[in-house]
C-alpha positions as CSV (number, residue, x, y, z in Angstrom):
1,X,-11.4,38.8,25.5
2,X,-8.7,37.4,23.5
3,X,-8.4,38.4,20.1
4,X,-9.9,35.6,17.5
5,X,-8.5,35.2,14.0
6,X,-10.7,34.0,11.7
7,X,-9.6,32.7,8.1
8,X,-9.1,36.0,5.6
9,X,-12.2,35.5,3.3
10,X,-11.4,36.3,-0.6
11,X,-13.7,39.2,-1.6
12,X,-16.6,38.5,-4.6
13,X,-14.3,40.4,-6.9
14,X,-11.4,36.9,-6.3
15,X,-14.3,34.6,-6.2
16,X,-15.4,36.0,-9.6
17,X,-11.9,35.1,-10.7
18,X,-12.2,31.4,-9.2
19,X,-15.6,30.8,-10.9
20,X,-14.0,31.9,-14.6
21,X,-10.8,29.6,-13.8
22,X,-12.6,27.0,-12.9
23,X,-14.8,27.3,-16.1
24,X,-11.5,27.3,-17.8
25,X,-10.2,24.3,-16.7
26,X,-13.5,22.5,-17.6
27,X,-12.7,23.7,-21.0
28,X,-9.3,22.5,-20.7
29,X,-10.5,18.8,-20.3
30,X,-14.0,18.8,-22.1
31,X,-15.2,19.4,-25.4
32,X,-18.3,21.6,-25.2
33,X,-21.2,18.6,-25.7
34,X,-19.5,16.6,-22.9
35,X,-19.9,19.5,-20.5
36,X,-23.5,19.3,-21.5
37,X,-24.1,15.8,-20.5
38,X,-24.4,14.1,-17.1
39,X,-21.0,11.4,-17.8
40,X,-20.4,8.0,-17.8
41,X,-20.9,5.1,-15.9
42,X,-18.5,1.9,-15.0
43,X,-14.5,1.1,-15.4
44,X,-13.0,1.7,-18.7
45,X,-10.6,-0.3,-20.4
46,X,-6.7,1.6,-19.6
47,X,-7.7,4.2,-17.1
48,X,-10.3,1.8,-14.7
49,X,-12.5,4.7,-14.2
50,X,-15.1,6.4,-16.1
51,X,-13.8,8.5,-18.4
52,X,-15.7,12.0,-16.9
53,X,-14.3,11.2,-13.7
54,X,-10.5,10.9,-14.9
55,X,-11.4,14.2,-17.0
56,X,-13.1,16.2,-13.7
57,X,-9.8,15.0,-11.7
58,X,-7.3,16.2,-14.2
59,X,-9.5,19.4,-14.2
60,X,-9.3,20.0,-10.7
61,X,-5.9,19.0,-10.2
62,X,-5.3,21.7,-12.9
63,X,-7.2,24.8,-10.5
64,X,-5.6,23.8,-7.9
65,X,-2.1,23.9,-9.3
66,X,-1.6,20.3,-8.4
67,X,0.2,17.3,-9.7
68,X,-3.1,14.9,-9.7
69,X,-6.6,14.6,-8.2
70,X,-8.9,11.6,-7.0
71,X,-12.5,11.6,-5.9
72,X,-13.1,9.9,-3.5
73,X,-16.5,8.6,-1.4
74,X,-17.0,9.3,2.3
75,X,-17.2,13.1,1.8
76,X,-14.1,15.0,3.7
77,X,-13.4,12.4,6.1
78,X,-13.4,9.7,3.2
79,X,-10.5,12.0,1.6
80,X,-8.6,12.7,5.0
81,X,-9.2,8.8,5.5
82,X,-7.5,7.8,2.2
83,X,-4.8,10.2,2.5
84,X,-3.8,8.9,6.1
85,X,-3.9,5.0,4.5
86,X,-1.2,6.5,1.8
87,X,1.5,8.4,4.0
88,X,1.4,6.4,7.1
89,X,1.7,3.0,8.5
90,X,0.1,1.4,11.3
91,X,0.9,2.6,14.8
92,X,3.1,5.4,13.3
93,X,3.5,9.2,14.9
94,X,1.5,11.8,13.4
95,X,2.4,15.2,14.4
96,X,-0.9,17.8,15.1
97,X,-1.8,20.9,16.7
98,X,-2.2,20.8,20.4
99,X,-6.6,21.2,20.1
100,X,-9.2,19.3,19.9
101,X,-9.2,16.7,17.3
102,X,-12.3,16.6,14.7
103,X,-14.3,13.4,15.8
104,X,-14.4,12.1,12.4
105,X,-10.9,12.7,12.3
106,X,-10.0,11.0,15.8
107,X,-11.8,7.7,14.2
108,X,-9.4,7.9,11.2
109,X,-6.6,8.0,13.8
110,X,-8.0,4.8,16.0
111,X,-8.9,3.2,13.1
112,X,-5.0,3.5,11.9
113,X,-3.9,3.0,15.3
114,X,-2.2,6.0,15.2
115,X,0.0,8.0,17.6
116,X,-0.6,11.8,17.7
117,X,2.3,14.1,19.0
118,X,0.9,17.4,19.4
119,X,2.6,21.0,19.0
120,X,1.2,24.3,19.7
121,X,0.7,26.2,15.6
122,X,0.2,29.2,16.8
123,X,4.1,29.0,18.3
124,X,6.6,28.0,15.8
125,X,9.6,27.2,18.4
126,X,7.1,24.6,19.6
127,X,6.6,22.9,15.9
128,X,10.2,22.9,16.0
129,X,10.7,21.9,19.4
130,X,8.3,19.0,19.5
131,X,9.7,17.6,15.9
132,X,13.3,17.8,17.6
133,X,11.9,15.2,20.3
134,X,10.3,13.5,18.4
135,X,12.3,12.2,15.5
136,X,9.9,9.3,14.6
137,X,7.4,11.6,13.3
138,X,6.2,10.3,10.1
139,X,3.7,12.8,8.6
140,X,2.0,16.0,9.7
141,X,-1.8,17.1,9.9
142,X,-2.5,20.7,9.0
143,X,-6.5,21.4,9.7
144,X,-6.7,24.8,7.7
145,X,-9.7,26.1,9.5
146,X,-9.8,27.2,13.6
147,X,-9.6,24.1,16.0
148,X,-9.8,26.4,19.4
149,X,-11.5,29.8,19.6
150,X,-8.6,31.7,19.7
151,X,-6.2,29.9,17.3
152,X,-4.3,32.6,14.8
153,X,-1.8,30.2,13.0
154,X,-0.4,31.0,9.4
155,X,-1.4,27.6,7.9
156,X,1.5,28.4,5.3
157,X,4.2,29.1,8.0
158,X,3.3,25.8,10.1
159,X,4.0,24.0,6.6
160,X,6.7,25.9,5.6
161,X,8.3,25.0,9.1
162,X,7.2,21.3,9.1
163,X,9.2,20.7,6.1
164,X,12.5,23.3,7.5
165,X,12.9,20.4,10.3
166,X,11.7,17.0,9.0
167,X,11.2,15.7,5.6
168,X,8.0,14.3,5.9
169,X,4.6,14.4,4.2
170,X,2.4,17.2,5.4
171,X,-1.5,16.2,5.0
172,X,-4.1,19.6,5.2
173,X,-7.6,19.1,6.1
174,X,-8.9,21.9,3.9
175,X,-12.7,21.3,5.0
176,X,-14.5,24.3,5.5
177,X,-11.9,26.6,3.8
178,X,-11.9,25.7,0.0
179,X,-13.3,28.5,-1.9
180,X,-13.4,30.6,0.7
181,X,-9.5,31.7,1.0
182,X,-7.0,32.4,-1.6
183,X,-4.9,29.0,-1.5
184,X,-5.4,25.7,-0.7
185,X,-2.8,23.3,1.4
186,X,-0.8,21.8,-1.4
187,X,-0.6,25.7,-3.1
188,X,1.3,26.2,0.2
189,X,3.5,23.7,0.6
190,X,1.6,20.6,1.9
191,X,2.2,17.4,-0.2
192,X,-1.9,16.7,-0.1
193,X,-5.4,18.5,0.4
194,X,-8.4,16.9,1.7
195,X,-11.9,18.6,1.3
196,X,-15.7,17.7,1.0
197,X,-17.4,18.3,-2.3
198,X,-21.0,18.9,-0.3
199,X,-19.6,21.5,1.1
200,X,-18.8,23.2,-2.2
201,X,-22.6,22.8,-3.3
202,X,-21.7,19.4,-4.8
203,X,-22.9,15.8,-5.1
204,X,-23.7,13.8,-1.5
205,X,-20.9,12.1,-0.1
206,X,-18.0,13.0,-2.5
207,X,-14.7,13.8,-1.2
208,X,-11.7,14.7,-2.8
209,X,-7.9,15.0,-2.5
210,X,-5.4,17.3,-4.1
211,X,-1.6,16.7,-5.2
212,X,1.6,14.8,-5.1
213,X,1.0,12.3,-8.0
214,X,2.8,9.7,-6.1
215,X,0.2,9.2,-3.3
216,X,-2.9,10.0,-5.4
217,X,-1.9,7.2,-7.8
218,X,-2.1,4.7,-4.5
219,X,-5.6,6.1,-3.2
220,X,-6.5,5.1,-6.9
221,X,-5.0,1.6,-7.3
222,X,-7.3,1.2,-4.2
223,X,-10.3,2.1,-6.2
224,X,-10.2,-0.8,-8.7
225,X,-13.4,-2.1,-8.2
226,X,-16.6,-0.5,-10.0
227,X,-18.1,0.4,-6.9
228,X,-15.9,1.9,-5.0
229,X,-15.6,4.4,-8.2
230,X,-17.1,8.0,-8.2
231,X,-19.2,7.7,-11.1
232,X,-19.4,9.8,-14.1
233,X,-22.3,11.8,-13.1
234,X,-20.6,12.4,-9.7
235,X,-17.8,13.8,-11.1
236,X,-19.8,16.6,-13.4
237,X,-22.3,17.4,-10.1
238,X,-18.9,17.8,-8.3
239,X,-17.1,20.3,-10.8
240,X,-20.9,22.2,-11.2
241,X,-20.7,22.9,-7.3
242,X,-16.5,24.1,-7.7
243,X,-17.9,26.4,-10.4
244,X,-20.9,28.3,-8.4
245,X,-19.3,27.8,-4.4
246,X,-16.8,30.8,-4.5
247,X,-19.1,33.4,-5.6
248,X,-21.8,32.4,-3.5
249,X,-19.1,31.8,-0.1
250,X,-17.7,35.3,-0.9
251,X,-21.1,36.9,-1.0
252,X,-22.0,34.7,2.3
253,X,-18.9,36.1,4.3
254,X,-19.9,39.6,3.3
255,X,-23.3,39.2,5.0
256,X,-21.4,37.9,8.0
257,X,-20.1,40.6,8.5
258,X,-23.6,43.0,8.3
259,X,-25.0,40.5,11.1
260,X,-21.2,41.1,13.1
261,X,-22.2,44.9,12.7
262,X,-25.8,44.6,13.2
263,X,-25.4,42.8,16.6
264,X,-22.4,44.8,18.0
265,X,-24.9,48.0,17.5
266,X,-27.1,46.6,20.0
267,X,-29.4,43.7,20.5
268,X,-30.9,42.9,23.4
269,X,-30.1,39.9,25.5
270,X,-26.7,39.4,23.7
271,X,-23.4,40.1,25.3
272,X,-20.9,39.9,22.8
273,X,-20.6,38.6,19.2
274,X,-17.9,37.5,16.6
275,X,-16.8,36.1,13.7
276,X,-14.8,32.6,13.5
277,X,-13.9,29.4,12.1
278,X,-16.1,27.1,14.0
279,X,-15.6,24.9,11.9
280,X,-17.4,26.8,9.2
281,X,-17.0,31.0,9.0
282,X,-19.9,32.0,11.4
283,X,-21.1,34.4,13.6
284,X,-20.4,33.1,17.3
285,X,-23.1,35.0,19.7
286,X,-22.9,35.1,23.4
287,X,-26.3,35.5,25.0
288,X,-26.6,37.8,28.5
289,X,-28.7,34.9,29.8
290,X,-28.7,30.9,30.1
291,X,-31.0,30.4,27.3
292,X,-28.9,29.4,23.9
293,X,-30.8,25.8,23.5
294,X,-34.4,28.0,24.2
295,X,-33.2,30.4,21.8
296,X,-32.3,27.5,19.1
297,X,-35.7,26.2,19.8
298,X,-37.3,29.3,18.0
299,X,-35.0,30.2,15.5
300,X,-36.2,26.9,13.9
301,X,-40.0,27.8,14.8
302,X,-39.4,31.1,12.6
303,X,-37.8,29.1,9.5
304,X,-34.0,28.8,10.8
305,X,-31.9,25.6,10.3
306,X,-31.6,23.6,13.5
307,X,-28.5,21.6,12.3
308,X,-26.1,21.6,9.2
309,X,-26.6,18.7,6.5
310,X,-23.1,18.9,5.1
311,X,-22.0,22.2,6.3
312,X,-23.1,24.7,3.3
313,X,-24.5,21.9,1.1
314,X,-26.9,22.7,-1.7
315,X,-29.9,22.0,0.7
316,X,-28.6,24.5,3.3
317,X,-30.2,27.9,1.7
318,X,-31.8,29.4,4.6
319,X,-29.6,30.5,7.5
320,X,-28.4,28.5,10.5
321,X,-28.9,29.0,14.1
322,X,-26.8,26.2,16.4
323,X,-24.6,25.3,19.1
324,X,-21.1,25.7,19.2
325,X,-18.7,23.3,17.8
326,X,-18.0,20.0,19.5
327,X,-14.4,21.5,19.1
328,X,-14.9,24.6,20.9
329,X,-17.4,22.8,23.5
330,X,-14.5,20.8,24.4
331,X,-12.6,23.6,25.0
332,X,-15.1,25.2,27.1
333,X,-18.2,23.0,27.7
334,X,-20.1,26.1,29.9
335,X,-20.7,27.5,26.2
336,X,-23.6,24.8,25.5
337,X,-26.0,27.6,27.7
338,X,-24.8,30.6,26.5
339,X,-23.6,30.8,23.1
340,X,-24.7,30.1,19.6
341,X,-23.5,30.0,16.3
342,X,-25.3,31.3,12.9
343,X,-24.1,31.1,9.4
344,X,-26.3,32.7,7.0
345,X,-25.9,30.5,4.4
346,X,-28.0,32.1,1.2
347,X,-29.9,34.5,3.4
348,X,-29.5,38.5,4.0
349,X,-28.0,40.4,6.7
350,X,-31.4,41.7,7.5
351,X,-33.6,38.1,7.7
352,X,-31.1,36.9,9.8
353,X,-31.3,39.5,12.4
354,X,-35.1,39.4,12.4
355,X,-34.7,36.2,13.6
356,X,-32.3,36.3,16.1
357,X,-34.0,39.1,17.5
358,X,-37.6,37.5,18.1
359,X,-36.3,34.4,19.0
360,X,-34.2,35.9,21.8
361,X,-37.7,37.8,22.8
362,X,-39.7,34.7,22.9
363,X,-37.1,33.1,25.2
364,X,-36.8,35.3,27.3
365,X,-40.6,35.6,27.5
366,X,-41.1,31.8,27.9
């Protein structure tokens, strides 16, 4: 089996470290009874915007060592959305890696009309190669997490070697990754960042994106109307969820890795396990036997998740047992049989394997 590479999680001590400079950075933009209260509502006279939304952006542009923030609604495909509408035209080139595209992600694209030119990450001679013939390129996608099973690309060097042969603007999609690694795309290089705010145990539908002032104040000036603003109460639900997310991802990645162990010491009717960004960190099991969708339908019997709700949301607490990703299924469709994914979410090492276990016996009873 090829080696996978899955994203370097930051240990609890780092998270610790991103939960108190994210508390600072509250403190930097709110005096203590505002951070008691749930914010405004409505467009302000000067700024357009509620005034605890303008002070949550300027406090997360501040963690994330950025220029300027915006939040955004449509979650992280609302903030990859905006971000597209602000470095390209219609009908321009887009360079990407040569994977599958996230769905969400390919409706941005038809929706732009865009033209994808694709390069290999994991080979930097073929970034540079592909940019060479294609001189048109206008801006660059950079999906932080996996796309393919075996991807193993330095997010940073693909950047960092972007920029060395085009001056263009370098979008990252950083869903799936924030809080859970040490830097986010525009802290290496890229020009914006794009993430979901339900992943990061934050308010439904909130997106957000991260960094050059000069496109952020566009995806704003596109916000003028009331609704289309992230309210006030939005905003604080949004930087409560940045607060508690890295603690609780780092703690989640450790238990990962008990269940990686646990398997790998023996469980019957499983041939091989590992960890990987699918899209999410997660535990990718491949079963001995033809029977991942009769396996599924037990986990959830015993208590399991059948399906994600926004991919580590506030309502996911107990663990999940599902299919592989569209991405990777459309890599290798065979794997809809034999393979499943869990993420343990808030759950222990130990209830997750109880569950695996009896659900793979009542299978392969059935």
């Amino acid at each position: 089996m090829n080696k996978v590479c899955p994203l370097k999680s930051i240990s609890v001590e780092e998270a610790k470290q991103k939960q108190f400079r994210m508390i600072d950075c509250m403190m930097n933009n709110f005096t203590g009874l505002e951070s008691l209260t749930r914010g405004d509502l409505g467009v302000k006279k000067g700024t357009n915007k509620p005034d605890y939304t303008l002070k949550a952006e300027k406090a997360i542009a501040e963690f994330f060592n950025a220029e300027d923030a915006v939040l955004v609604r449509g979650s992280g495909t609302g903030s990859i959305r905006y971000a597209l509408s602000v470095i390209l035209s219609p009908g321009e080139k887009i360079l990407i890696h040569d994977a599958p595209v996230y769905p969400t992600t390919q409706v941005s694209f038809d929706m732009f009309g865009l033209k994808t030119v694709t390069a290999d990450f994991n080979n930097l001679e073929s970034i540079k190669e592909t940019v060479k013939n294609n001189p048109d390129i206008k801006a660059a996608l950079v999906q932080i997490s996996r796309q393919k099973k075996y991807d193993c690309y330095e997010a940073e060097e693909v950047i960092r070697t972007i920029k060395e042969c085009i001056d263009i603007p370098v979008l990252t999609d950083d869903n799936y990754a924030v809080m859970k690694i040490e830097k986010v795309g525009c802290e290496m290089g890229s020009d914006l960042t794009t993430f979901s705010c339900f992943k990061l145990q934050g308010p439904e539908g909130i997106g957000c994106v991260v960094g050059k002032k000069e496109y952020i104040e566009k995806i704003k000036k596109m916000h003028y109307s009331g609704g289309c603003q992230v309210q006030g109460f939005e905003a604080m639900e949004a930087l409560r969820g940045l607060v508690y997310a890295p603690v609780m991802l780092a703690v989640q990645a450790i238990e990962g890795e008990k269940v990686l162990e646990a398997v790998r010491k023996g469980v019957p009717g499983i041939k091989e396990a590992f960890i990987a960004n699918a899209q999410s960190k997660v535990i990718l099991v491949e079963l001995e036997k033809p029977i991942a969708k009769k396996v599924l339908e037990y986990t959830e019997k015993l208590g399991g998740l059948p399906n994600p709700v926004g991919a580590e949301s506030k309502y996911e607490l107990v663990p999940m047992f599902y299919k592989a990703s569209g991405t990777f299924l459309k890599e290798d469709p065979t794997l809809i049989d034999r393979m499943i994914r869990i993420n343990p979410n808030r759950a222990g090492a130990q209830t997750v394997i109880r569950i695996l276990v009896k659900a793979i016996e009542m299978a392969l009873e059935a």
